[in-house]
N, C-alpha and C positions, 0 to 999 in steps of 0.2 A: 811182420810179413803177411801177405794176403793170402788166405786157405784157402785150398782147394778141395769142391767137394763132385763126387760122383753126382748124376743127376737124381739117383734115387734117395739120396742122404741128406736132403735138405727140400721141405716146405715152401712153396711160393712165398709164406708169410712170415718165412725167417730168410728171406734173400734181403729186401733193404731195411734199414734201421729207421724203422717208422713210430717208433715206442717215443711218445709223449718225453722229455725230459722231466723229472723227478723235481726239479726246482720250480715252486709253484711264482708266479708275480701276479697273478689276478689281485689281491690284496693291493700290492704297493700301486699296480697299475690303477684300480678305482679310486686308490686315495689323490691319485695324481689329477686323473679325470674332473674329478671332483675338486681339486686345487684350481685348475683353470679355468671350470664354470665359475668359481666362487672367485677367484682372482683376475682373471684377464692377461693382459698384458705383464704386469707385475709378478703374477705369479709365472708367466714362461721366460721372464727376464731372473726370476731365479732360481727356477727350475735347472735353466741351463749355465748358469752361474755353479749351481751344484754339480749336474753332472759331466758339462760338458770342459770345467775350467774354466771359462771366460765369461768376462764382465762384458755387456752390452748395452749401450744406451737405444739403440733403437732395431730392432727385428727384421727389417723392409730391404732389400738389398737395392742399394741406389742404383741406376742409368748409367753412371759414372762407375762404379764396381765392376758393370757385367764390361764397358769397355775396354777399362785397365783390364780386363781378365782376358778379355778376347786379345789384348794386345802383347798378352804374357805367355799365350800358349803358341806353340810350334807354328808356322804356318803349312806344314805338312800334316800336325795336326787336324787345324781348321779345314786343310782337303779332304782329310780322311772321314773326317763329320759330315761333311756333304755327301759325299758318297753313298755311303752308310744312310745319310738321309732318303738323297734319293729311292733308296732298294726301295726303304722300310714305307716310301709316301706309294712306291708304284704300285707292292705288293696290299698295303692297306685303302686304297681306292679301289681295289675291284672289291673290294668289302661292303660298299655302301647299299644300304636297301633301298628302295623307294616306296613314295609310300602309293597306296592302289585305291581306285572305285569301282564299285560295279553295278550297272545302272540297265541290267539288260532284263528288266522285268519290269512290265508297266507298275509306274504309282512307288517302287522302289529303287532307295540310291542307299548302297552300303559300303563302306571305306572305311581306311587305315591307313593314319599323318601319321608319321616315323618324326621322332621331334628331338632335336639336341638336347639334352643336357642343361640349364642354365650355367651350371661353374663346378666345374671337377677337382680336385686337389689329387696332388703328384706326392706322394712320400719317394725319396730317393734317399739313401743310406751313407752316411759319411764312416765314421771307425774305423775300421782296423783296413778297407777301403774304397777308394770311390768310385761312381760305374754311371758314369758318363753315358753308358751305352743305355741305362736304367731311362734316361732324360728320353731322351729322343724314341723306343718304344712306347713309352706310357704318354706323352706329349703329341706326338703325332698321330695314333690315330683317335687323340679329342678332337686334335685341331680340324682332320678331313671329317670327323661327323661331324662340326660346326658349333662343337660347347663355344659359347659364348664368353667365357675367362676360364683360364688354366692357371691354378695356384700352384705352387710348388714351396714344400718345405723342405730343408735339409740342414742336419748338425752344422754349424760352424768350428773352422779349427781354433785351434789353441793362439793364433793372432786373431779371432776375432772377422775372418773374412770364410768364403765361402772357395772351395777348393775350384782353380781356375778351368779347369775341362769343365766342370757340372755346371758352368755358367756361360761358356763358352757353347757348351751343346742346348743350354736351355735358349740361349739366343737362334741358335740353329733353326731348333723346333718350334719358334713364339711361344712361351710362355709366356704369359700376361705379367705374372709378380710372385716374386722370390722372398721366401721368408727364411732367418736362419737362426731354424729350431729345430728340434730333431726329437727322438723316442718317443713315449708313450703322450707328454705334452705335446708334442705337433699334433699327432693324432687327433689329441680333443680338441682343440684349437680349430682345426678344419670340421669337426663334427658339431660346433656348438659357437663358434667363431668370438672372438675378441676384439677389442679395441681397432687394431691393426689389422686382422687375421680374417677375413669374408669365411661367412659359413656357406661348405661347397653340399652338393646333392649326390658326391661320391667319392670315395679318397683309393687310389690304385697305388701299387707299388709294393715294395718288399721291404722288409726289415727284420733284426734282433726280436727277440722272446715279448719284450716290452713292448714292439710297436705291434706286432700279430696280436696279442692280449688286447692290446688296446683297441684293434678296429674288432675283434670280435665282441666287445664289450660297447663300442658306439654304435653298430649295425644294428639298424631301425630307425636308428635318428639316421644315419644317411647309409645310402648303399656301399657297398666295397667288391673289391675283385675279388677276390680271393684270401686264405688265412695260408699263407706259403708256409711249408714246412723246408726242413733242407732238401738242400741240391738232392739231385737224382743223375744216376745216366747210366744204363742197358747196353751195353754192346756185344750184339750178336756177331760172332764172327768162324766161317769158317778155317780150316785148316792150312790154305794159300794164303792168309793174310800176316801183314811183316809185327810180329810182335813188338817192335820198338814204339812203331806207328799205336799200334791198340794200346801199349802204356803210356804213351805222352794223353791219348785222349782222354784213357781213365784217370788222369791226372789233374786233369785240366778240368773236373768238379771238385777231384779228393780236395782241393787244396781253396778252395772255398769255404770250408768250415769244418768245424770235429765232427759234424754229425754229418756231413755226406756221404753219398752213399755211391760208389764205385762197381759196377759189377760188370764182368764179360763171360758170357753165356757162348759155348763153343761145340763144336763135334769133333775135337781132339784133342786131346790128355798132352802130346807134343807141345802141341801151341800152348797150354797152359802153361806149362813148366816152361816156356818159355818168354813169356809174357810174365810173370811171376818173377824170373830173372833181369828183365829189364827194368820193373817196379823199384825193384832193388837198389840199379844201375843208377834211374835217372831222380827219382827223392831227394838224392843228396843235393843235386843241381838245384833245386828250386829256391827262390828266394824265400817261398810261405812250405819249405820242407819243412817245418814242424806240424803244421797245418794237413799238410798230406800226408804225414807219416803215419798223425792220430785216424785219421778218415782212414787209411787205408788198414790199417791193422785192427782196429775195431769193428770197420763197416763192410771193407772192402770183402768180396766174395767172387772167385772162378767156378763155374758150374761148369763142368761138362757133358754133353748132352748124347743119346744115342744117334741125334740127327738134327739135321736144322727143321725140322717141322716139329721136334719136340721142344725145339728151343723158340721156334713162334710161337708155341702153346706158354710158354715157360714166360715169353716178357707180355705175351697178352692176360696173364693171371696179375703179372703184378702191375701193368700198367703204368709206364715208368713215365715220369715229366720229360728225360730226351733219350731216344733209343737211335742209337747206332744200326745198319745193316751193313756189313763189313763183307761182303759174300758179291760172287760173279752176279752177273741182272738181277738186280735190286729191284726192280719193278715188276719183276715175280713175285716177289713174292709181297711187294706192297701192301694187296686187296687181303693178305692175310692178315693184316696187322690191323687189327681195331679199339686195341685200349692204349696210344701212347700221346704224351702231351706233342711233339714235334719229334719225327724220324727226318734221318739224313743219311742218303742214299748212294750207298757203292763206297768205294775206298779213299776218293781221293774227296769225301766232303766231314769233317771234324766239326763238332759240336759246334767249335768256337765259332764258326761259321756265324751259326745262327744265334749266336751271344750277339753279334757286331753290325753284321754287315750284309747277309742275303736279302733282309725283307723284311721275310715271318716272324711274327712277335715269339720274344723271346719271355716272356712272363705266361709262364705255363702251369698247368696243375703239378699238385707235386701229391706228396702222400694215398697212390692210389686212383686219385681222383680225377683222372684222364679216364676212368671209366663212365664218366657220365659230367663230365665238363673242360671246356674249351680252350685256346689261347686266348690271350687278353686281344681285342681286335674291335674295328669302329662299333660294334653290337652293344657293346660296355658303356660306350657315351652317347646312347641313344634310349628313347623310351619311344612307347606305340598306344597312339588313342585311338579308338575305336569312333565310328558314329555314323547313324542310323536315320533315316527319315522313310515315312511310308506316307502314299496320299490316305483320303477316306476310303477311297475306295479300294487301295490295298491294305487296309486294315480289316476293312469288311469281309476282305475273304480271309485275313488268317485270326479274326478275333476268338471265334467258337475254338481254333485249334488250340489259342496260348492259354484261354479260359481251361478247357479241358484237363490239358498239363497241369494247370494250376490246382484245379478241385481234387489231383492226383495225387497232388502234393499237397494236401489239406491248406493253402495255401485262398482263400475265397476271395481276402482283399485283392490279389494279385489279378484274378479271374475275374473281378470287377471292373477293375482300372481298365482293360481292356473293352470288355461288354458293356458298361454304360455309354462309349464314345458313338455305338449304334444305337441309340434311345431316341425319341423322335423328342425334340423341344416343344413343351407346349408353347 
């Protein structure tokens, strides 16, 4: 059952369950790392021979696959993917930079090319289950910054084929090429590339203990989005709102994994015990109620708060990956809220929203870390070069100043490179 605490009885830093798991994989993870550089192909044919069950003669999901798959799933499915598409291409198009020059000073031109990506990798999570929705965030906005190939790895199941939404929505979004490998091996695969497997200049996406270990362990050889910890979700909710409603939502993380983390932050003891109540109620109903039962009774937490401005103080301390405002004009109190991964605003908009279908990317900070970083969005599949030209005679006037700076900086080669270009040639 989820406890509840007064608001002076509990630490901003014992609200979610942020504490590292005690089971270390860095070990098994490098020895794997390490397997694939040395092996290739071979060694992720039986990497996933081991962990995944199945035998595979080839990794590359054929043209012919992704058809049969498109032709296997719903065709209200296939609506619903476009849809969903749509949001997610309107909202991640006003994302795009451009790049700038500025040329309003005689004898100087100075600018900044915003430049795709050459080739990104998608990790997307097969196990316990699939997230179709995963494809189409992380794929789309490579494709609007213009990465030039989008790889995608993901587990194979137990027949050997790649689960039909995840390739259905990879068709959606153009993926370039589909590989079916999965944990801490796709990972390297994408960081150091294979036989089959192209090495990307980024790998995004979410996964188990092994695939987090593994991109923080390839980071440097290519960049990443982020090391996702579990699910998160804040839901601030005054005393008017229907408890059934705030338990289906805190539910709808709990049941994502043991470690998520559930919490609703309130200014009524009522509504607690109420909401508390329905936790109770609706658990049993879930398909993954074992899953929400463990989240909710280890992780989960009702704060009650003296006020709703102590409970903005309360989720802007911890900075939560998705924050609910459950309360009358939501857009009040918005401008107060500055540490959260994605808020959703007023009563009638549920997280799942923005799991699916509003837009805004759904791979957000977790652990915290909405205090000083972003959702995943076109920024991620773009890099920025600088470049500079001055005439002589814009050098002439600022050479004495970079020399200066330089002799500042005990720095004399630097101070020359500039002052020799004004020496008269005999």
């Amino acid at each position: 059952m989820i406890r509840i605490y007064p608001f002076s009885e509990v630490s901003p830093e014992e609200i979610f369950a942020r504490v590292l798991p005690t089971s270390r994989v860095d070990g098994a993870v490098a020895e794997i790392i390490a397997g694939v550089r040395k092996g290739g192909d071979s060694a992720l044919l039986a990497y996933t021979e081991k962990f995944d069950g199945v035998k595979l003669s080839s990794l590359r999901v054929t043209p012919e696959e992704i058809e049969e798959a498109k032709a296997s799933v719903e065709p209200e499915f296939l609506e619903v993917l476009a849809r969903a598409a749509r949001n997610i291409r309107r909202f991640h198009e006003r994302q795009v930079r451009n790049s700038f020059i500025l040329n309003d000073e005689d004898g100087i031109v100075i600018g900044q090319k915003v430049i795709p990506l050459d080739r990104a990798g998608l990790y997307v999570p097969g196990g316990t289950a699939a997230y179709p929705s995963t494809v189409l965030m992380d794929a789309i906005p490579a494709k609007i910054a213009g990465v030039r190939e989008i790889v995608m790895v993901t587990p194979p199941g137990k027949d050997g084929r790649v689960n039909p939404a995840i390739l259905a929505a990879a068709a959606e979004a153009g993926v370039d090429c589909i590989f079916k490998v999965g944990g801490a091996q796709a990972v390297a695969a994408l960081a150091y590339g294979t036989e089959s497997i192209p090495r990307v200049d980024k790998i995004v996406g979410p996964g188990n203990a092994y695939v987090a270990e593994a991109k923080r362990q390839v980071f440097g050889q290519v960049a990443i989005d982020m090391i996702a910890g579990p699910s998160e979700i804040l839901v601030l909710a005054d005393g008017k709102s229907d408890p059934a409603v705030l338990a289906a939502d805190l539910l709808s993380q709990a049941e994502h994994d043991r470690m998520a983390s559930a919490v609703l932050v309130t200014d009524s003891m009522d509504l607690a015990l109420a909401v508390r109540d329905e936790l109770e109620r609706q658990i049993p109903l879930l398909l993954r109620r074992d899953i929400a039962r463990a989240s909710i009774d280890k992780n989960g937490k009702i704060i009650v708060a003296p006020d709703l401005s102590a409970a903005v103080e309360i989720a802007n301390e911890i900075a939560p990956e998705h924050l609910e405002l459950c309360v009358d004009a939501p857009f009040d109190w918005l401008d107060k809220i500055r540490h959260a991964g994605s808020v959703f605003m007023g009563r009638n908009c549920p997280e799942a929203l923005g799991d699916y279908y509003a837009g805004p990317n759904h791979t957000l900070p977790t652990g915290g870390t909405a205090r000083f970083s972003s959702p995943l969005s076109v920024d991620d599949f773009v890099k920025k070069t600088q470049y500079t030209y001055y005439t002589r005679e814009a050098l002439e006037a600022a050479a004495r100043d970079v020399a200066c700076f330089a002799e500042k900086e005990g720095l004399t080669a630097h101070a020359r490179s500039a002052m020799i270009r004004l020496e008269e040639k005999a």
